[in-house]
N, C-alpha and C positions, 0 to 999 in steps of 0.2 A: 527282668521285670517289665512288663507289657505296660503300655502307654493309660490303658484305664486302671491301674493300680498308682502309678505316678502323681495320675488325678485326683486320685479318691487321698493319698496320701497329703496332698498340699490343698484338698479340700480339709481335712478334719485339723490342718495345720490353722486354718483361718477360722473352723471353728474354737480351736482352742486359745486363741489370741483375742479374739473376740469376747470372748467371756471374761479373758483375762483385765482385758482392758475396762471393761465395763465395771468389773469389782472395785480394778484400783481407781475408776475416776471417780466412783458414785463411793468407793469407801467400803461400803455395803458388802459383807462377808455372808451375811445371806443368800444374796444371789448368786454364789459360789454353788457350778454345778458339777459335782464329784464325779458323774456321772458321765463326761464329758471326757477325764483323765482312763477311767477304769475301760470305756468303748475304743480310745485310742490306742489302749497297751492292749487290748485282746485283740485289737486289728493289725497292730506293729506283732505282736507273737507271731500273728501267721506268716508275717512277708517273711522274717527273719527265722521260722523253721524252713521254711522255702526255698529261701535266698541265701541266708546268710545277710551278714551287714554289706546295705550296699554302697557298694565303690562309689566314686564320683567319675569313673572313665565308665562307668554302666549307666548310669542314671542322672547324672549333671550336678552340677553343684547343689541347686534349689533344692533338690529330690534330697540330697544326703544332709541336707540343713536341715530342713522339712523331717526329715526321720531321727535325726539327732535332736530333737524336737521335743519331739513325741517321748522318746524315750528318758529326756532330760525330768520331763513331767510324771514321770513312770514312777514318783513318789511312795506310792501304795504297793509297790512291786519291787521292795529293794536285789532280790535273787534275779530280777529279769533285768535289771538298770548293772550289775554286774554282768549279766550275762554280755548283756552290748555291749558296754565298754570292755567286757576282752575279748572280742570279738572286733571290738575298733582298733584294738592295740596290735591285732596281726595283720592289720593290713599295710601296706608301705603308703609311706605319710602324704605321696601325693593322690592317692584312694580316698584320705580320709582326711578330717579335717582337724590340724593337731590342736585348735582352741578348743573342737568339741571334746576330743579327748581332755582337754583341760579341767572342763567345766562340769562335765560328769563324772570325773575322777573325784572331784572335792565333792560334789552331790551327794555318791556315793562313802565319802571318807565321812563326812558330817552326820549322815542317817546313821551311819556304824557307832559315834559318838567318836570319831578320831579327829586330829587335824588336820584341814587340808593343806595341800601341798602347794596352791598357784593363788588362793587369795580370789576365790571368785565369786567365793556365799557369802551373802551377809544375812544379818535381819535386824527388825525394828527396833531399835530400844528410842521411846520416846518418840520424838521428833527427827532421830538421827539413823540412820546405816549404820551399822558398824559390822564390821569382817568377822566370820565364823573363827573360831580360835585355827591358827595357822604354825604348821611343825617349820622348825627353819626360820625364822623371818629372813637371818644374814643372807641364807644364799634363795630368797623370794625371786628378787627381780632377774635373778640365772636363771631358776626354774620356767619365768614366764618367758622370758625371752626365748627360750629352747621350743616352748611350743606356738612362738607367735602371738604372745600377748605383748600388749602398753605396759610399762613399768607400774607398779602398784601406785605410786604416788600418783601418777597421769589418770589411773583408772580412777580413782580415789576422788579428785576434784572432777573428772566426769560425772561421777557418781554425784555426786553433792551438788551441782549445777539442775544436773537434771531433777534431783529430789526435792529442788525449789520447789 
């Protein structure tokens, strides 16, 4: 992957962060621009018939955060949000970054209507967070730990801190 595709890549990462941020300070679901998600997955399609998923010994960490990213957001595309994540799962773990596998595993288990396995979705009820329904709880915090996540409790009052 050539240096102006790298950029172009953690340029549309700022756009989508951007809009991100702006919805949740302002509230404002209106200004949710869909349009933003649907141009980043038709630009991540091309790297990744190209490329394939790339490594972090090809592209750097930023670049593979940056494209785990993108595809986390790939909402609208659950057959392409599968395709990456098995495309992440062949790479050896130090290619790839096993939280992202984490987190786009439950993305994808939660769209299918299943449970996820690490405790990483939630959504709104009320005023509160609360966790997408989770298969396992007993063996949760084995699961996260295996891919490099904070024990669910930890993640849990993170969450809440910052949801002040």
């Amino acid at each position: 992957m050539d240096t102006s595709t790298r950029k172009t890549i953690l340029a549309r990462v700022k756009v989508d962060q951007a809009m991100r941020e702006k919805v949740a300070e302002s509230g404002d679901m209106t200004i949710w621009e869909a349009t933003v998600d649907r141009d980043n997955t038709a630009y991540l399609k091309t790297i990744v018939d190209e490329h394939g998923w790339p490594r972090i010994s090809d592209v750097g960490m930023e670049v593979s955060q940056a494209t785990w990213l993108l595809a986390q957001h790939a909402d609208h595309d659950l057959q392409f949000q599968l395709r990456c994540l098995e495309l992440m799962k062949t790479l050896p773990s130090g290619d790839v970054s096993l939280q992202n596998i984490a987190y786009l595993e439950d993305r994808v288990r939660v769209a299918q209507g299943r449970p996820q396995l690490y405790g990483t979705q939630f959504i709104r009820e009320g005023d509160n967070l609360i966790p997408q329904p989770i298969q396992d709880e007993v063996d949760l915090d084995r699961r996260r730990q295996a891919m490099g996540l904070e024990s669910f409790e930890s993640n849990m009052r993170r969450i809440s801190e910052r949801d002040k």
